[in-house]
N, C-alpha and C positions, 0 to 999 in steps of 0.2 A: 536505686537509692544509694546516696554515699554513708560512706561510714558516719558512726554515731560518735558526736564529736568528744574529748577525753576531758577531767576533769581540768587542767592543765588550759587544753585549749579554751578551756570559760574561764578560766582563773587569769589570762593572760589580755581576753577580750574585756575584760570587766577591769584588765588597768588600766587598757587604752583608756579606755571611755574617761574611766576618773581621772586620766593623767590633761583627758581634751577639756572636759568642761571647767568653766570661769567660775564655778564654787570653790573654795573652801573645802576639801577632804581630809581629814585627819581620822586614821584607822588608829584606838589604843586599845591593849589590853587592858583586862582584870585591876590590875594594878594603877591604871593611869599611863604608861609610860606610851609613845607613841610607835606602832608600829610599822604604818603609812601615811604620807604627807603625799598630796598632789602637788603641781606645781602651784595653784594658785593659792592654795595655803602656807606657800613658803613666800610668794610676795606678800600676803595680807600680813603674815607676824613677822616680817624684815628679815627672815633667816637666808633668805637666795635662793638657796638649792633645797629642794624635798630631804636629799639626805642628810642635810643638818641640825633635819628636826628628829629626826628616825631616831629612836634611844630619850628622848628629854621627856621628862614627866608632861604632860598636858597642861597641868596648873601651873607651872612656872613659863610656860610660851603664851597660855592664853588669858592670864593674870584679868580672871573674872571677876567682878564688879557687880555691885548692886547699884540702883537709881541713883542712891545717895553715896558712892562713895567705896559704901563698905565691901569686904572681900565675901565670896561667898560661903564659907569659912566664918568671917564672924557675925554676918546675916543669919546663917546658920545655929550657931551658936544662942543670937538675942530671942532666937524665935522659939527655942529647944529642941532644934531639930539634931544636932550634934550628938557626936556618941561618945 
């Protein structure tokens, strides 16, 4: 039996994967900010490169939308779901 693989080598495997597939991956923190981008979420929001997204808040690249328009923020808000 070979060694037991290290956290590192799944942390490494598990980027390929996200860097290969044609989704959209965007990793953020707590805060919103973004702390991984794949490649195909750097073509879907125009940025180019993954690491142009790395550091920018999520709400400002994915400028969320309701059916009608409104942001989700102030869909938020008419509905009283806001804090």
């Amino acid at each position: 039996m070979g060694a037991v693989p290290s956290h590192a080598d799944y942390s490494g495997l598990a980027e390929t994967a996200l860097n290969a597939i044609t989704d959209g991956v965007l990793i953020i923190d707590e805060t919103g900010v973004i702390k991984f981008a794949n490649p195909a979420a750097a073509r879907m929001t125009g940025y180019g490169d993954p690491s142009n997204l790395v550091g920018l808040s999520y709400q400002l690249v994915m400028k969320l939308e309701t059916l009608d328009g409104a942001t989700v923020e102030e869909a938020s808000r008419r509905s009283g779901f806001s804090s």
